[in-house]
C-alpha positions in Angstrom: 0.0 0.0 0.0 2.8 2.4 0.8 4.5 1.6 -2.6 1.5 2.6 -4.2 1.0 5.5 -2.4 4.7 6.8 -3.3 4.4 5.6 -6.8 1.3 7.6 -7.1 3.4 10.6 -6.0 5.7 10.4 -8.6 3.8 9.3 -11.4 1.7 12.7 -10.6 4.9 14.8 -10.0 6.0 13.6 -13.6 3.2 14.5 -15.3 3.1 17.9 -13.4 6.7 18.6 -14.5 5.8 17.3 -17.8 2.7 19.4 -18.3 5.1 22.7 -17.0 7.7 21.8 -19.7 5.2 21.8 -22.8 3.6 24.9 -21.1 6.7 27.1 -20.9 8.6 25.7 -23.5 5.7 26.7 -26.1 5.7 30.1 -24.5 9.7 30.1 -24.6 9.9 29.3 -28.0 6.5 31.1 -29.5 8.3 34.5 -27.5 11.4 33.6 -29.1 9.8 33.4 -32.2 8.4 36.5 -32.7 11.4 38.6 -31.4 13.2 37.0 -34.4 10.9 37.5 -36.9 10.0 41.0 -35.7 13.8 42.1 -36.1 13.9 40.0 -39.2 11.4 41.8 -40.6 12.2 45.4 -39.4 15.4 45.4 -40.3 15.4 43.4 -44.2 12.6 45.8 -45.1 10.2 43.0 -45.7 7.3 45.0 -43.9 7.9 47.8 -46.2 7.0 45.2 -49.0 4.2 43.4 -46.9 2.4 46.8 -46.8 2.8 47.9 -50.5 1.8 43.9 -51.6 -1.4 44.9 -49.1 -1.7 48.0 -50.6 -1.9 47.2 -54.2 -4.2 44.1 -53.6 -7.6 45.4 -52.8 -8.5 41.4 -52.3 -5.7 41.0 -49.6 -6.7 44.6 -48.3 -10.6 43.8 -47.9 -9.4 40.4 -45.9 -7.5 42.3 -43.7 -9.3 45.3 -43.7 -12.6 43.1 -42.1 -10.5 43.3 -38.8 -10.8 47.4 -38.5 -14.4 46.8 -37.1 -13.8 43.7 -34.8 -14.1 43.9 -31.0 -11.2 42.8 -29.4 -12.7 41.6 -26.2 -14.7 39.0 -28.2 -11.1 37.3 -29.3 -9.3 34.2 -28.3 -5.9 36.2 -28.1 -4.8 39.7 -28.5 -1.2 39.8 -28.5 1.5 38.6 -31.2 2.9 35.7 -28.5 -0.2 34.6 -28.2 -0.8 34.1 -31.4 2.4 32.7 -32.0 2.1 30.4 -29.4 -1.4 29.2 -31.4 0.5 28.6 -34.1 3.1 26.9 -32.8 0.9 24.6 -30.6 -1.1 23.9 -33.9 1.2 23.8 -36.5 4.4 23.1 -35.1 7.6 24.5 -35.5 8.4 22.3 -38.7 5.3 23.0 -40.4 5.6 26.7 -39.9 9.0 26.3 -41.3 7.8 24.5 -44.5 5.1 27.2 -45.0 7.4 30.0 -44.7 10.0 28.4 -47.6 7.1 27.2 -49.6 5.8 30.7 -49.6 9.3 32.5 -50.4 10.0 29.7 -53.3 6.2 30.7 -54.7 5.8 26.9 -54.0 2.3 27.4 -52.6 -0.9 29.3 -53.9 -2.9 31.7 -52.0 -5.9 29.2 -52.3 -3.7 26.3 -50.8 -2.4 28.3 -48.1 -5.9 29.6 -47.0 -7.1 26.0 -46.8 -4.6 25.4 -45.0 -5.1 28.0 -42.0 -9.2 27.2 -42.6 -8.6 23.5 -41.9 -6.3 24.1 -38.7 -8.0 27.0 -36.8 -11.5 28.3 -36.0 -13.0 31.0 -37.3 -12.3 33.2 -34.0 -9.2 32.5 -34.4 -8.3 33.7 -37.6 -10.2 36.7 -36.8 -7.8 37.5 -34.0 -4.9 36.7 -36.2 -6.5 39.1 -38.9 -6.6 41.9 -36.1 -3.2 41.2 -34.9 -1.7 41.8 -38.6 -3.8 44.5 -39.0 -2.5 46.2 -36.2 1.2 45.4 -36.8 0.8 46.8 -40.5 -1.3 49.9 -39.1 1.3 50.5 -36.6 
């Protein structure tokens, strides 16, 4: 009885320490995400290019421009970490990864992509991703 009692302990303890390892190590490495690609794309000029793409797309400007209206309290996340962490906790690190060299090599279609991000995340939550871009090209 006492053995099970201690074993009990430590099977709980593990999955404690386990559970505290996926939690702060998707925060760690969602936080770490977003500093990178925020001086990535600050300092190659790629937002520059993000916004005039925006710009002279009036489809990819009505998508994003839907988010102008939205109330923020109604959203799953607000912040770019959170969102990032979303992502992450989704999609993974690897299949973040593939998207971003898929898009760069013009390996992927708009249509494909969207399917994509329709198939893996509600509709909240690509309202609150919407916002957030919104607010980091507006800003």
């Amino acid at each position: 009885m006492r053995l099970l009692k201690y074993l009990l302990i430590v099977i709980i303890a593990l999955v404690g320490l386990g559970y505290g390892i996926y939690f702060f190590g998707t925060k760690i490495a969602s936080e770490k995400l977003v500093e990178i690609l925020s001086t990535e794309f600050l300092n190659s000029g790629e937002m520059e290019k993000i916004k005039q793409t925006i710009e002279s797309n009036p489809e990819l400007k009505a998508f994003l421009n839907d988010a102008k209206s939205v109330d923020e309290a109604d959203l799953p996340f607000t912040t770019k970490e959170e969102a990032t962490r979303l992502m992450v906790k989704k999609l993974g690190i690897k299949e973040l990864q593939d998207i971003q060299s898929q898009v760069q090599e013009g390996q992927i279609n708009k249509e494909e992509l969207l399917q994509k991000i329709e198939n893996n995340f509600t509709e909240e939550e690509i309202t609150a991703l919407k916002v957030i871009v919104y607010k980091e090209i507006n800003n």
